[in-house]
C-alpha positions in Angstrom: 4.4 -46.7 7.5 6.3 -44.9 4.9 3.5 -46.8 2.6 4.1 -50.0 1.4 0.8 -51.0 -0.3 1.1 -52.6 -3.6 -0.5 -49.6 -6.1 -2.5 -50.1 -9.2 -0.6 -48.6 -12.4 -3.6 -46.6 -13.4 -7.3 -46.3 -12.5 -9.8 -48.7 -13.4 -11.9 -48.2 -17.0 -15.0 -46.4 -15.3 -12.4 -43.4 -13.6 -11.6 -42.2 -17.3 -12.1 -40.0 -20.1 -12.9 -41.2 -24.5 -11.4 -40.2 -27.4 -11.1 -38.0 -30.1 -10.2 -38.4 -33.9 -7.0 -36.8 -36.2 -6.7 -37.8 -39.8 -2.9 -37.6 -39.5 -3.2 -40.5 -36.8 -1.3 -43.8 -38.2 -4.1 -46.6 -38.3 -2.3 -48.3 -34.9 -3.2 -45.7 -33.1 -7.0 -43.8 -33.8 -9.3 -41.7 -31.7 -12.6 -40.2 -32.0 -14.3 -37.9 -29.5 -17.6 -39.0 -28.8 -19.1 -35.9 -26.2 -19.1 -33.5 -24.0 -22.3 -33.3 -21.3 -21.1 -30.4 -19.8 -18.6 -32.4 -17.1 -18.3 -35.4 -18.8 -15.9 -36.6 -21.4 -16.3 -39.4 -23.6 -13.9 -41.2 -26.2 -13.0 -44.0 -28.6 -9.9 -45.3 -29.0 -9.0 -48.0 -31.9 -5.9 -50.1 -31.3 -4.2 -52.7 -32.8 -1.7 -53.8 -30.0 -1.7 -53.1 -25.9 -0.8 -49.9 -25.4 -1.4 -46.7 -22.9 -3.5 -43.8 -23.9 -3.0 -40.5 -21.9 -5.5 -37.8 -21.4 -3.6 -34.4 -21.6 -5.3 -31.3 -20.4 -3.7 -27.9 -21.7 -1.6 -30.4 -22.6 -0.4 -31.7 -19.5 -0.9 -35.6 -18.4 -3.8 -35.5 -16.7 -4.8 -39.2 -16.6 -3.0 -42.4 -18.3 -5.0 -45.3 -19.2 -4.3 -49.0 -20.3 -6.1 -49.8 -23.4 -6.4 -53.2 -24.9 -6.2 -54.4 -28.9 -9.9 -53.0 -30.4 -12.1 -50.7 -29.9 -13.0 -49.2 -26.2 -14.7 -46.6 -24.8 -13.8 -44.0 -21.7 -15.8 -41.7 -19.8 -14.6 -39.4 -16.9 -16.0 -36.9 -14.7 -15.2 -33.6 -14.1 -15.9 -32.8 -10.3 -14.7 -29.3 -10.7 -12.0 -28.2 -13.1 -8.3 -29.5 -12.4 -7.0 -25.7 -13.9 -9.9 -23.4 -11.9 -11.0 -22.0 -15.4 -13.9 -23.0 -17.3 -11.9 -23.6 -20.5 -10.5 -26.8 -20.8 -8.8 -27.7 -23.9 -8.0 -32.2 -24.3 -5.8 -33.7 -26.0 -4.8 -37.8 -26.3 -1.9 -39.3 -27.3 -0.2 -42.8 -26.9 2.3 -42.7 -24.1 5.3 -42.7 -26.2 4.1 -39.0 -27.8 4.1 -40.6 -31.4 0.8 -40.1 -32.0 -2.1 -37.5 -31.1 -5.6 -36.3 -31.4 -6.9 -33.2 -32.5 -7.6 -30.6 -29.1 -11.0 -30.3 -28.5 -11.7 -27.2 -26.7 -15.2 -26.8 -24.6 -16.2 -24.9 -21.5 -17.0 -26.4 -17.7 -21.2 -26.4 -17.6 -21.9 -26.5 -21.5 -22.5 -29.2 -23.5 -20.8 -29.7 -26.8 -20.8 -32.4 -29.7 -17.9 -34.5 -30.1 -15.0 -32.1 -31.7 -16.7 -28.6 -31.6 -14.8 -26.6 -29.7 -16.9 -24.0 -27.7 -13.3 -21.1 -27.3 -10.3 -20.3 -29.1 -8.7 -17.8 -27.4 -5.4 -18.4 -25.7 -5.2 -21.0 -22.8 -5.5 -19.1 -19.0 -2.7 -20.2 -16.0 -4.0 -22.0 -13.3 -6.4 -20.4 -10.8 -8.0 -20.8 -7.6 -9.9 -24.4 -7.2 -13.8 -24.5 -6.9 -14.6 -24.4 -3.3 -11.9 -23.0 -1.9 -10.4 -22.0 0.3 -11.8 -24.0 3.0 -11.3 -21.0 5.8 -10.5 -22.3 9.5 -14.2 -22.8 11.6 -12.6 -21.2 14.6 -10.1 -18.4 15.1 -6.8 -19.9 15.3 -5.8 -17.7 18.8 -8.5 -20.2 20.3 -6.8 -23.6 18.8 -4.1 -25.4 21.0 -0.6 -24.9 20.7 1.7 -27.0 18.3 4.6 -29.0 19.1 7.2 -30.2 16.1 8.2 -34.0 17.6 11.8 -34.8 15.2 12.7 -38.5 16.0 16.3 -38.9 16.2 18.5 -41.5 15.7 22.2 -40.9 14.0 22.4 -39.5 10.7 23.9 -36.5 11.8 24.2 -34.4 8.0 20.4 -35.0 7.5 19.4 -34.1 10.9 21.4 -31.0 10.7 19.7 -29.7 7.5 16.2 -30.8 9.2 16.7 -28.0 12.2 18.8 -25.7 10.3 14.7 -25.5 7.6 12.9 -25.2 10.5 14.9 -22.7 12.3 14.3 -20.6 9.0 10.6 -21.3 8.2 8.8 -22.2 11.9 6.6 -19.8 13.6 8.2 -18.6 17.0 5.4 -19.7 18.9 5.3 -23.4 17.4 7.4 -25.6 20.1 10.2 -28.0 19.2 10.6 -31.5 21.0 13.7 -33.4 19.5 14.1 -37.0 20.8 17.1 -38.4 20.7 17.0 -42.6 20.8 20.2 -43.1 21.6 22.3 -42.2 18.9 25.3 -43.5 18.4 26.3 -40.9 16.0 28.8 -38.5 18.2 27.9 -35.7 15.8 24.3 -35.6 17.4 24.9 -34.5 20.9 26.5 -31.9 20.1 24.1 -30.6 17.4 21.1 -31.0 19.5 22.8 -29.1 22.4 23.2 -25.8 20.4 19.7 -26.1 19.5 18.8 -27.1 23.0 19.7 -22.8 23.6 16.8 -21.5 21.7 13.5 -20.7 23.2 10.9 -23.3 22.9 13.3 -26.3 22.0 13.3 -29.1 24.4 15.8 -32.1 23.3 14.7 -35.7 25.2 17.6 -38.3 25.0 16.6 -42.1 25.7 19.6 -44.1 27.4 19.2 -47.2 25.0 17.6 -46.9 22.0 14.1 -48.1 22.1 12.7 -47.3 18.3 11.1 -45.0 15.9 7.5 -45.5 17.4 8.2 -45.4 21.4 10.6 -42.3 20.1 7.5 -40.5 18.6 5.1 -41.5 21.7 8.0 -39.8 23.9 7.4 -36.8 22.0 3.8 -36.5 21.9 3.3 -37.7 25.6 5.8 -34.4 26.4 3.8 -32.2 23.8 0.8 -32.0 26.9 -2.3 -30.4 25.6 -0.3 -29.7 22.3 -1.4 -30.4 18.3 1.5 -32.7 17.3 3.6 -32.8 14.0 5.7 -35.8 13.3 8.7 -34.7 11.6 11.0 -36.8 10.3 14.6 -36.1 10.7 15.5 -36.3 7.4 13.2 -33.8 5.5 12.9 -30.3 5.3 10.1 -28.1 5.3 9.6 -24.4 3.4 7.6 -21.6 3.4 4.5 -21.4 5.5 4.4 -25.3 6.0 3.2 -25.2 9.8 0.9 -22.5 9.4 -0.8 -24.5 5.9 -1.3 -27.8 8.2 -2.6 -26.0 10.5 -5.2 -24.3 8.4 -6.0 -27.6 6.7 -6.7 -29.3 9.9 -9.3 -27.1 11.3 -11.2 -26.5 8.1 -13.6 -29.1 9.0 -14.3 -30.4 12.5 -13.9 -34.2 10.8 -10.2 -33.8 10.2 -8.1 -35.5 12.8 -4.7 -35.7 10.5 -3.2 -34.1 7.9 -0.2 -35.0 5.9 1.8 -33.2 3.6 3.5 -33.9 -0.3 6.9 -34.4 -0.9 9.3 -35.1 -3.9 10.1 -39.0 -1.6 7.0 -40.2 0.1 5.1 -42.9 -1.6 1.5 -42.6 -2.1 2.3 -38.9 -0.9 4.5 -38.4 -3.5 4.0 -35.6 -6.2 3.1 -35.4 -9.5 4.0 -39.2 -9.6 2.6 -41.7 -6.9 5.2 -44.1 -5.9 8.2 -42.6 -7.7 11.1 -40.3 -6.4 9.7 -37.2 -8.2 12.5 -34.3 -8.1 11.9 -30.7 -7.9 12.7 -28.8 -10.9 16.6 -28.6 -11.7 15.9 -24.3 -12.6 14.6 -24.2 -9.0 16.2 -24.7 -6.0 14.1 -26.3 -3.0 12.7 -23.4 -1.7 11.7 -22.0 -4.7 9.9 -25.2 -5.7 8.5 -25.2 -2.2 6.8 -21.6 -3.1 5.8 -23.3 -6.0 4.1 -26.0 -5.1 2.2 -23.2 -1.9 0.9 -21.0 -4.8 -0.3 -23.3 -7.2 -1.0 -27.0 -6.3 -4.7 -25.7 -4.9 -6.4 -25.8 -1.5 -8.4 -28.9 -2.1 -7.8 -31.5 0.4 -7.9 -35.6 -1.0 -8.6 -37.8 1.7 -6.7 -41.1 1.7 -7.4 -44.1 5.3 -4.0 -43.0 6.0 -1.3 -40.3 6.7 2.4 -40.7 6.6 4.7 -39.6 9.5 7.5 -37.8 7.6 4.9 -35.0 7.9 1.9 -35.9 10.0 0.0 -33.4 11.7 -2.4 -34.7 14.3 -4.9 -33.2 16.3 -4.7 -33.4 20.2 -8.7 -34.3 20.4 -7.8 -37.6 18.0 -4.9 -38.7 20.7 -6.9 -37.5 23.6 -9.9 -40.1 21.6 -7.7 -43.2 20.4 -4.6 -42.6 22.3 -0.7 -42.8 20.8 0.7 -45.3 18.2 1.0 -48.7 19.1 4.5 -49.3 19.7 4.5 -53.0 21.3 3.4 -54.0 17.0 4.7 -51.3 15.5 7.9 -50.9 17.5 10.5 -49.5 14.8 7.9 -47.4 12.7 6.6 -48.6 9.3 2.5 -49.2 9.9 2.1 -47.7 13.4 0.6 -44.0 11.3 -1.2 -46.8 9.3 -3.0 -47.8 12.1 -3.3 -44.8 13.8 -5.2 -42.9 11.2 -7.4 -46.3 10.8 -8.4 -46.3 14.3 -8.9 -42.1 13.8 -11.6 -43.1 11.0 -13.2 -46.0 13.6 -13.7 -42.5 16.1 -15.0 -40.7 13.1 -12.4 -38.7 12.2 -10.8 -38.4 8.2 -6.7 -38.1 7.0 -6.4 -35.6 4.3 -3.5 -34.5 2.4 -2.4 -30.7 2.5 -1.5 -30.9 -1.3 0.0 -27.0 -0.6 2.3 -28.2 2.0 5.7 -29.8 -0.2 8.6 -31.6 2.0 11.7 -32.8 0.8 12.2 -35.9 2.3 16.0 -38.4 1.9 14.1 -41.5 2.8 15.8 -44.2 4.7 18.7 -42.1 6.1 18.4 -43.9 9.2 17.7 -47.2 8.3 18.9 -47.8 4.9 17.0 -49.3 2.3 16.9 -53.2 2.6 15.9 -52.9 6.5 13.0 -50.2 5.7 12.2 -53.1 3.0 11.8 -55.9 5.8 10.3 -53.7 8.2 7.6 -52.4 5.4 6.6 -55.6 4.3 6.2 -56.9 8.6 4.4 -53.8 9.0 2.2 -54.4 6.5 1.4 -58.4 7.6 0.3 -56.9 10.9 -2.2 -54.2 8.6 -3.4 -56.8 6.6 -4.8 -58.9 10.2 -6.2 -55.7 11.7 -8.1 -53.8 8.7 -8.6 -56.2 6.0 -10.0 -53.5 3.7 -7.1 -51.2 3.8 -5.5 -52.1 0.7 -8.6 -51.7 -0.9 -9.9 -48.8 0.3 -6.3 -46.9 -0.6 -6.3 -48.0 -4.1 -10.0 -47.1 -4.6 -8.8 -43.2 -2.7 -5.9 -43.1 -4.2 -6.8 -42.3 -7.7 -9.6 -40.2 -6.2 -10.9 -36.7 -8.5 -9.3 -34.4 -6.1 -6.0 -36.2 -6.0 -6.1 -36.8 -9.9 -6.4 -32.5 -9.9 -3.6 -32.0 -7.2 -1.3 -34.1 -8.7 -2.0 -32.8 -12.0 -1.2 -29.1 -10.7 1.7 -30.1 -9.2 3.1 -31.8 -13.0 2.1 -28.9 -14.8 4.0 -26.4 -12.3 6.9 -28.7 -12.6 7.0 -28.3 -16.3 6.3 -24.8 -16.5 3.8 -25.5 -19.4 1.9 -22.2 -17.4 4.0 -19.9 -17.9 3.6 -18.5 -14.9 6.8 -18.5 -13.3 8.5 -17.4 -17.1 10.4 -14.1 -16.0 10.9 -15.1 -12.6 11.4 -17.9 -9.9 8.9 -18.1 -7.7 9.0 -15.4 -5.0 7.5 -14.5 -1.7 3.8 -12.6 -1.9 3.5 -9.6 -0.3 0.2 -8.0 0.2 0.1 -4.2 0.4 -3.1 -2.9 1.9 -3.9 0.8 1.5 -2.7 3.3 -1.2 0.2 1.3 -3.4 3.7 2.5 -2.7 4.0 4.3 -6.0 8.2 4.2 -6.9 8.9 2.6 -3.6 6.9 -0.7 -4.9 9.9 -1.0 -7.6 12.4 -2.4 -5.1 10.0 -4.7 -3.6 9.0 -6.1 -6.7 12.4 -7.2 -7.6 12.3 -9.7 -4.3 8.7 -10.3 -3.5 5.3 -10.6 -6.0 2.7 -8.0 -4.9 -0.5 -7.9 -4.4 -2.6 -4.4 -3.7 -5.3 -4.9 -1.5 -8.1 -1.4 -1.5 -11.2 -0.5 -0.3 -12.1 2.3 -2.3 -14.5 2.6 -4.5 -14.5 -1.4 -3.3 -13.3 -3.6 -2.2 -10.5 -5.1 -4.4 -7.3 -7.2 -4.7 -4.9 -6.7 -7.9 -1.5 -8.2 -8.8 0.9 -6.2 -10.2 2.5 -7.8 -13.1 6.7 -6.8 -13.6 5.5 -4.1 -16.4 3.5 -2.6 -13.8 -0.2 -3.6 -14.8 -2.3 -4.8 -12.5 -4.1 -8.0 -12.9 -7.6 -8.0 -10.8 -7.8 -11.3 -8.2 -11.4 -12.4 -8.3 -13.6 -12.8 -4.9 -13.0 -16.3 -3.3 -16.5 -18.2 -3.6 -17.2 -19.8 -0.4 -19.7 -18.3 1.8 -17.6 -17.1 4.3 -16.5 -14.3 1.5 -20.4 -12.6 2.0 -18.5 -9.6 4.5 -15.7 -7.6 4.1 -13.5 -9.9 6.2 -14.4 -13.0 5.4 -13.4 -12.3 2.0 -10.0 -10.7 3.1 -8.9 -13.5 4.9 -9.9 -16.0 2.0 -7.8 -14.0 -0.4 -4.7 -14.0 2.2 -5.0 -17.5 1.9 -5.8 -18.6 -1.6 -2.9 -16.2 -2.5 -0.6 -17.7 -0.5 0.1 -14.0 0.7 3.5 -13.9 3.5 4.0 -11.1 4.5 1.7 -7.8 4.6 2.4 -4.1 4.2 0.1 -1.6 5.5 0.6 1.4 3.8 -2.1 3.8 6.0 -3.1 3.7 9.7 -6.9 3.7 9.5 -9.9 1.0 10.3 -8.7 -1.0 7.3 -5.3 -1.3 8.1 -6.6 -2.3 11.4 -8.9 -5.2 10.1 -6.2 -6.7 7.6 -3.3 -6.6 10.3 -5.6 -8.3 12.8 -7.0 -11.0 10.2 -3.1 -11.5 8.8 -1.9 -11.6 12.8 -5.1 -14.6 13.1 -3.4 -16.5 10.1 0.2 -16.4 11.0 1.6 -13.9 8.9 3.8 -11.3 9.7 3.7 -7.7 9.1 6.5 -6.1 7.1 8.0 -2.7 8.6 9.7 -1.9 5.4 11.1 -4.0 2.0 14.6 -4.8 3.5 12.6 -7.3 6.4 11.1 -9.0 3.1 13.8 -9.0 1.1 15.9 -10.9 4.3 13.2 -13.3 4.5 13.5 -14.2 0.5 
């Protein structure tokens, strides 16, 4: 389903931080900070009428919160920190902006009293979650192949920008199955055909049109031993999208789907759940794409459900449970609903690959009014099956880790960071070995670098457009203890693309074999970069 299920404004009272005071506050409006216990905030807030209160951090919307004529109290906990610093620096405000507390400033792990700020010095840009990233548990040359299953049906302009992003931005060795079910469109047949020349691209046509769901079980039935990604027809994917599922999926043995975010996807919908959410107007899509792959984190919220604009599924969770049902789901809308809740009955969880953004039209098949009527059957036939499902995706839903993701994603989108200031966002390459000297000054105008060395240690720097270098500190997960492990964490908390090795030696070896392992390419010299931009 493409989510239907009714979703609760905000979070319930126990999910949330308490407030803090400013003299300057009109008497409507008044808030005191009551502590700090090291990763816990508490608040008053003081009210005269209904209203919302939102919890800003670095003075982005982290949380909203309804709040009722008095005096109430919030609490929330802080799993890990949404920015990947220690500092965190809150703010609340009423939703209109009008009015707002003092910042309180404190540091992740230390206590404070209510209003004593613990730093001063100027706010840090996002960095790399706690925890992450979660590395693959096997190599990925020992993981089946993939197969990209595109449902077809008319809506020929949509369909055409869906192949022509994942002709530019789909591993080679990733197969394509297009099903056609019976278009009537007579712009499709042709458009599938000059596909149907490339490599790897196998185009199924039914001979009356059967629906979404039997159109997605023809694809993964012809996928074989294959991984499967349901792709929707009218999306389109960016930079490193297959290969980021596909590290997602095998970071635990649990995960059985995986499901990206998009700009149009319901309850997979970023920085706003529910809501069209556009990309930023300075950006265009694959820019925002790049964006959303550098900075939105690596931490994976788990929800009972994916969605099947961008689902990838795991072969062992269809050799287990076996395809959608397509006798009660037969033109889409609930049969990836019950699929993933008949993964969790075989043990299996459905995470969301927060890194991963798709655009996605929405309804450029069926047109709004029929997805409405086929959302709200859909979810009739949930409701008899899984009574708890509602529940259990409201309680998820607003969740720590999806609170954090979609928190990264808003404060990206508003380019409170700074990050992205000078430039758009740009490809990363990785240069390991002795830097380029002059010849890194042409590359830097396309592509952000990265110098990866080994001696005196080992270390990875950024080099910042004036030429400094900013050091990249060691991921923390265990796997980091040897020289590899930590190499391959960085290449993918850095959302690296490309690498450059600058010396043939042992190193260059070992980081060209651990990029070749995560899918990503070697660059020969800065004009194959720059054509990939």
């Amino acid at each position: 389903m493409r989510h239907s299920r009714p979703v609760p404004q905000a979070p319930q009272a126990g999910d949330v931080p308490p407030a803090g005071r400013d003299g300057d506050c009109p008497e409507s409006i008044r808030f005191e900070w009551l502590g700090w216990d090291s990763r816990s905030l508490r608040w008053r807030v003081s009210c005269v009428a209904a209203t919302t209160i939102e919890l800003h951090l670095d003075d982005v919307v982290f949380q909203r919160y309804p709040c009722a004529p008095g005096d109430a109290e919030f609490d929330c906990t802080f799993d890990y920190s949404p920015t990947g610093n220690a500092e965190l620096a809150f703010t609340l405000s009423g939703a209109d902006g009008a009015t707002a507390s003092a910042a309180w400033r404190v540091l992740l792990g230390m206590s404070a009293q209510g209003g004593a700020d613990q730093w001063t010095r100027q706010q840090p840009h996002l960095s790399a979650l706690a925890g992450t990233p979660r590395l693959p548990r096997r190599a990925l040359a020992e993981l089946p192949a993939v197969a990209v299953v595109v449902p077809i049906y008319n809506a020929a302009d949509s369909v055409r920008r869906c192949l022509a992003a994942l002709e530019r931005w789909t591993p080679a060795s990733a197969r394509w199955i297009l099903v056609d079910d019976a278009s009537s469109d007579a712009a499709i047949a042709p458009l599938l055909a000059h596909h149907a020349q490339r490599a790897g691209v196998q185009v199924l046509r039914h001979d009356v049109n059967r629906g979404y769901t039997r159109g997605i079980n023809t694809g993964i039935a012809a996928a074989g031993d294959a991984d499967v990604v349901l792709l929707n027809s009218d999306t389109e994917v960016g930079p490193r999208w297959l290969e980021s599922l596909r590290l997602a999926a095998y970071g635990d043995d649990t995960i059985g789907t995986v499901t990206a975010v998009s700009d149009n996807a319901g309850a997979f919908s970023v920085p706003e759940l529910e809501q069209y959410c556009p990309t930023p107007s300075r950006w265009n899509l694959v820019e925002a794409q790049r964006a959303v792959l550098q900075q939105a984190g690596l931490r994976f919220p788990e929800l009972p459900t994916g969605n099947g604009f961008c689902l990838f599924i795991k072969r062992a969770v269809i050799a287990r449970i076996g395809i959608m049902d397509a006798d009660a789901f037969p033109a889409g809308y609930g049969e990836e609903n019950d699929f993933c809740q008949r993964a969790i009955d075989a043990g299996y969880r459905n995470v969301i690959a927060g890194s991963v953004l798709v655009r996605h039209e929405r309804s450029a098949s069926f047109g709004d009014a029929r997805r409405a009527t086929l959302g709200a059957q859909g979810m009739a036939v949930l409701r008899r099956r899984y009574p708890r499902y509602e529940a259990d995706v409201g309680a998820t839903l607003y969740s720590f880790e999806r609170r954090a993701l979609d928190y990264r994603v808003r404060r990206t989108w508003a380019g409170s960071d700074a990050y992205y200031a000078r430039q758009a966002p740009r490809p990363r390459l990785l240069i390991a070995g002795p830097e380029p000297g002059s010849g890194a000054a042409p590359l830097m105008r396309s592509c952000e670098i990265f110098v990866l060395q080994q001696h005196p240690s080992l270390r990875l720097h950024r080099l910042a457009a004036d030429g400094v270098a900013f050091d990249i500190a060691a991921a923390g997960t265990a796997a980091c203890a040897t020289p590899a492990g930590r190499i391959r964490a960085w290449l993918i908390a850095c959302a690296i693309e490309q690498v450059l090795i600058t010396a043939s030696d042992p190193f260059g070896v070992l980081v060209g074999s651990l990029a070749g392992e995560l899918g990503i390419p070697l660059a020969g010299e800065a004009t194959r970069l720059a054509s990939a931009v």
